[in-house]
DRENTORSE-860122 format. One record per residue (C-alpha): z, x, y; residue in one letter. Coordinates in steps of 0.5 Angstrom, whole numbers, plus 500, padded with zeros to 3 digits. Layout:
residues N
ZXYa/...
end
This chain:
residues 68
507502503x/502497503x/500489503x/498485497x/492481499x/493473497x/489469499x/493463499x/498466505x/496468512x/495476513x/502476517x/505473511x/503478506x/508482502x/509489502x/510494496x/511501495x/505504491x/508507485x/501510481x/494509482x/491509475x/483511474x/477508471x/473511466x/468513471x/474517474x/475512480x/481509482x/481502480x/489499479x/495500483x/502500481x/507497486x/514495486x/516491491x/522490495x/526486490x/524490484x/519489481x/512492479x/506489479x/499491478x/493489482x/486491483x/486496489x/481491492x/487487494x/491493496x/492494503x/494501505x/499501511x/501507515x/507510516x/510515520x/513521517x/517523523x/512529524x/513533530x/505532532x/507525534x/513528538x/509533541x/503527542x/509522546x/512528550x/506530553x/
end
């Protein structure tokens, strides 16, 4: 998952979208990213504009974390 920087709206007010592929450059470094957002659609962007959230898997190193 991640945010799609716009300039124009507040970070809070960001869309989310799903990372669909990453696509290299010439010189072997990510460049692009292909997101769908919730709706459906695809959209490309360059991955400068591309936020990465975190999300939890439900990985037990979470609960063992919590629990202690």
């Amino acid at each position: 998952m991640a945010l799609l920087q716009e300039e124009v709206r507040p970070r809070h007010m960001w869309k989310r979208a799903r990372i669909e592929q990453l696509i290299q450059g010439r010189d072997g470094k990510i460049r692009t990213a292909v997101l769908r957002t919730p709706d459906g659609t695809k959209i490309t962007r360059p991955i400068q504009l591309v936020i990465p959230l975190e999300v939890d898997q439900g990985g037990e190193d979470v609960e063992e974390y919590l629990s202690s």
